[in-house]
N, C-alpha and C positions, 0 to 999 in steps of 0.2 A: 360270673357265678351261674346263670343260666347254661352257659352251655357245659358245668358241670354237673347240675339238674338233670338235664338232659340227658348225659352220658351214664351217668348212673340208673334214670330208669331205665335205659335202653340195655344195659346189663342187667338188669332185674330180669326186667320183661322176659330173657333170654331161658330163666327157670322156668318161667309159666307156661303152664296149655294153655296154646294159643286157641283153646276153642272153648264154648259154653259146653258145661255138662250138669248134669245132675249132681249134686254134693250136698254131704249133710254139716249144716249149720254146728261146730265145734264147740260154742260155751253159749250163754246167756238164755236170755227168754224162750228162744225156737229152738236150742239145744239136743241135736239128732235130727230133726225136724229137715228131709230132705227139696232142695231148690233148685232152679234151672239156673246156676251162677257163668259167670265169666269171669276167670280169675283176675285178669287185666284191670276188668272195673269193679268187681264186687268183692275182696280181698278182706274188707272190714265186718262184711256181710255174714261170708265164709266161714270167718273167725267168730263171729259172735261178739266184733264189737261195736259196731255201727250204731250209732245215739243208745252208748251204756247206759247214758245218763238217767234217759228214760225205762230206761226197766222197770227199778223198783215202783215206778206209779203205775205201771201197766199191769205189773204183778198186784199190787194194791188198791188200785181201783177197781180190779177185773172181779173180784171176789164176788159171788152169786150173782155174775151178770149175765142172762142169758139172750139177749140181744146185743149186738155190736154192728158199728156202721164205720167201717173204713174210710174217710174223705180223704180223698185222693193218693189211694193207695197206686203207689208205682209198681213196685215189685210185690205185693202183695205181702210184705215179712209181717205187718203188724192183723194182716186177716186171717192170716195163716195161723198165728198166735190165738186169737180169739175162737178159731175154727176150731182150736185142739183144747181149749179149756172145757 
């Protein structure tokens, strides 16, 4: 089974730029909202769907909040967020 895994992503992979670029985030919370993505690993990012789950409290907690503190922000999606509200 793994090395059907494997075969599969390695056919994926074969659509994708193979490089980082800039690209705008297609649905959810950062929506337009442009990133320094790599399609390889950041695909859920991309799309707009990476921890959906958490939107709706991000959208609903944020309301007249004008200070935010990122802990430990990786890629920065959830500062970037905060930055544009």
């Amino acid at each position: 089974m793994a090395s059907v895994v494997s075969s599969l992503k390695r056919a994926a992979l074969h659509f994708v730029d193979e490089s980082a670029a800039e690209r705008p985030i297609l649905s959810g919370i950062n929506k337009g909202v442009k990133m320094h993505l790599d399609l390889r690993s950041d695909t859920q990012t991309h799309c707009g769907i990476a921890e959906r789950e958490l939107a709706p409290y991000f959208t609903a907690l944020s309301k007249g909040v004008h200070t935010a503190i990122d802990v430990g922000g990786a890629q920065g999606y959830y500062a970037l967020f905060f930055l544009l509200k």
